[in-house]
N, C-alpha and C positions, 0 to 999 in steps of 0.2 A: 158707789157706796160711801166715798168720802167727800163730802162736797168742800171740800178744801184744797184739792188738788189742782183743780182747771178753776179759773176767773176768767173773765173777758170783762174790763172796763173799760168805759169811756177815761179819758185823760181827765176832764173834768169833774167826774166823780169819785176816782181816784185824790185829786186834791182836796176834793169837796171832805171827805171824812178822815182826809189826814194820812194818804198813803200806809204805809206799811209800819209799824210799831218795830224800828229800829234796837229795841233791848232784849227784843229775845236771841239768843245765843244758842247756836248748837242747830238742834230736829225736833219740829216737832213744836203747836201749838201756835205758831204765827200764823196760818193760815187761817186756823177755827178763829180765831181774834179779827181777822180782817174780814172772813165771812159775816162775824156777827155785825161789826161795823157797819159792812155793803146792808147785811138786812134792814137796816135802818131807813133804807132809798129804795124807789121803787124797783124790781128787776124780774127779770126774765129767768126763774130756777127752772132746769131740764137736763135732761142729760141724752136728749136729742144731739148736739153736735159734737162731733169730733174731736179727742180728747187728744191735746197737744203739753208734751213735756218738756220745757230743755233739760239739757244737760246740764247738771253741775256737779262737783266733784263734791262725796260725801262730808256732811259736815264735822267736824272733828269733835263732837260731843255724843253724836249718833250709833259710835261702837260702846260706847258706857252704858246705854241704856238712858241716858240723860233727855229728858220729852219736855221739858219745860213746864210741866204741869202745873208747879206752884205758882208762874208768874200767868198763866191762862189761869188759871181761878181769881187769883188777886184782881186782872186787867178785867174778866165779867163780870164780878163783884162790882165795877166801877158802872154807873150808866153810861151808856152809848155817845151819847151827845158831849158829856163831860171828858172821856176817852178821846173822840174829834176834836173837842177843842184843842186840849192838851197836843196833839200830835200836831194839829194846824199850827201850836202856836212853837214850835220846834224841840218840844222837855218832853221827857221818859219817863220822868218822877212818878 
C-alpha cells in the first residue's frame, strides 16, 4: 500500500539519480521523493517479493507529527532530472 517502504536498486542506479536527498529531516517524505526519482528509470513495480525492513531507531521528529510535507511538495514541484542533477552534483538547495 506504500511503495516507499521496500526498494531494491541496483548500486548503479542508485548513483545514477543521485542517491537519497540528504535534507530531509525527521519521518516521513524521503522515500516518496526517491520513488518518484527511480520512476524516472526503467523498473520492475510489484509487490510480489518479500518485504524486508531494517531496524532503525525512531526518528526524533516522528513523535511531533513532523512528515516533511512541505520540503516533498517543494522537491516535486522540481522536474525529476533537475532534482538528479542537483543531488549528483552534491547541493540540497
Amino acid at each position: 500500500n506504500n511503495p516507499g517502504l521496500c526498494q531494491i536498486v541496483r548500486r548503479d542506479v542508485f548513483a545514477e539519480i543521485g542517491g537519497y536527498d540528504e535534507s530531509f529531516e525527521g519521518w516521513g517524505g524521503e522515500d516518496l521523493e526517491f520513488l518518484n526519482r527511480l520512476q524516472s528509470r526503467r523498473m520492475l513495480a510489484g509487490a510480489w517479493l518479500p518485504m524486508l525492513h531494517l531496524w532503525h531507531p525512531p526518528a526524533p521528529k516522528k513523535e511531533s507529527g513532523h512528515r516533511n510535507q512541505d520540503l516533498l511538495r517543494q522537491r516535486l514541484a522540481e522536474p525529476v532530472e533537475q532534482r538528479i542533477a542537483r543531488l549528483r552534483a552534491g547541493t540540497t538547495a
